[in-house]
Steps between C-alpha positions, in 0.01 A plus 500: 500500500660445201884567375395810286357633866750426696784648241276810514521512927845409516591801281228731714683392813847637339331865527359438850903443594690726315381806648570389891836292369626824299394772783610284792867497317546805392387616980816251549710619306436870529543436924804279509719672174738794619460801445197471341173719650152352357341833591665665269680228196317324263484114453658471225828671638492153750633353140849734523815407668628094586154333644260704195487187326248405771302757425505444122424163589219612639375723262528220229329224704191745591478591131507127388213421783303803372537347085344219659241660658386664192462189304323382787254788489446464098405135597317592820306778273408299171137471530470842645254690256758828516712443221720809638583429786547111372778640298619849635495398873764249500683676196574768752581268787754304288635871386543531890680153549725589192591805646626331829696265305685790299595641795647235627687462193576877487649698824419825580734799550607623833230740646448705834846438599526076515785339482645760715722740326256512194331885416085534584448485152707461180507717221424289171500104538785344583447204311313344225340226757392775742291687199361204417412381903323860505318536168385105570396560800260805385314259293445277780426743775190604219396146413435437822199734606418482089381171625341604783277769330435203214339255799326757670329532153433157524359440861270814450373362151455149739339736761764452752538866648721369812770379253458740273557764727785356719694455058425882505608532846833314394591669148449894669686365826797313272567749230446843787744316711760421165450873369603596905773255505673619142486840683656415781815309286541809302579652824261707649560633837198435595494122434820394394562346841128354514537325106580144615235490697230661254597304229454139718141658603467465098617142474340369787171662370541319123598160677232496709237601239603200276575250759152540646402532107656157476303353801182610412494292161666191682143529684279583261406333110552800311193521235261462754197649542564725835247718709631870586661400842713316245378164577383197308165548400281170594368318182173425382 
């Protein structure tokens, strides 16, 4: 193996851990911080009050992982004979690990009543920081199953129906659950207290899509010729 191929795994690997190292925080946080319900907040309220810098730390450290995952699928995807997905695919995914990085960087507003003592939902923004964490975060939350539908393309084109239906499978579950979620924050009655929860059934499903996204090409030599189970054709 040479240094080009193991830059390119080493930066693979960083999306196979951000997803479990971000998701894993964000469950500790949400069960030890007072006062705060996960059924029903968001994660990015775990960034408010005196420990949401480790949240923000969080958010910044996932998004950094995810940059390098990108890079390590434009590497990973080179001699793939899909120029779009080559180029669009890991676009998108970067647009995702910029997004978690600008969240970090800029807190949300109160919402569904955390910190205590704070209305369901404010009228207007509150801050410049908190339009920006929303409005940010938008573009992210579409990025990510962008990318999705932009591999699926891909594995069908490479005759890879299982993965291309499990990218579909991921884009309709992410951006239903998001559309639920963004609902549910507005206040709803009939989801408000279910919003924290419906909005980590969205996260979970985007990290797992592109950490197993990330193992499959640290398995596989992207370019090659592959059969329609998906796997390496045998050579004349």
């Amino acid at each position: 193996m040479n240094s080009s191929d193991r830059t390119t795994r080493r930066l693979l690997l960083c999306g196979v851990v951000a997803g479990p190292l971000f998701v894993a925080a964000f469950l500790v946080q949400g069960a030890v911080r007072a006062h705060y319900d996960s059924l029903r907040h968001p994660v990015s309220s775990l960034a408010l009050g005196e420990y949401g810098w480790v949240q923000a730390v969080n958010f910044v450290v996932a998004g950094l992982l995810t940059l390098a995952l990108a890079a390590g699928l434009r590497r990973a995807l080179k001699a793939s004979a899909q120029p779009r997905a080559t180029v669009w695919g890991p676009v998108l995914v970067g647009a995702w690990g910029a997004m978690l990085i600008c969240a970090g960087v800029f807190t949300t507003d109160p919402v569904s009543g955390y910190p205590p003592g704070t209305p369901g939902l404010a009228t207007g923004y509150g801050s410049v920081h908190a339009a920006l964490h929303d409005y940010l975060s938008l573009m992210g939350f579409v990025a990510l199953p962008a990318a999705c539908v932009v591999f699926a393309v891909r594995f069908l084109r490479e005759r890879e129906r299982g993965w291309a239906a499990y990218s579909i499978a991921s884009a309709t579950g992410f951006g239903g659950a998001f559309v639920l979620a963004t609902i549910a924050f507005s206040q709803n009655p009939a989801l408000v207290a279910y919003g924290g929860l419906i909005q980590r059934t969205a996260v979970t499903i985007g990290w797992a899509w592109l950490a197993l996204l990330a193992l499959r090409l640290l398995t596989s030599r992207p370019g090659e010729p592959r059969s329609r189970a998906g796997r390496p054709r045998p050579q004349s």
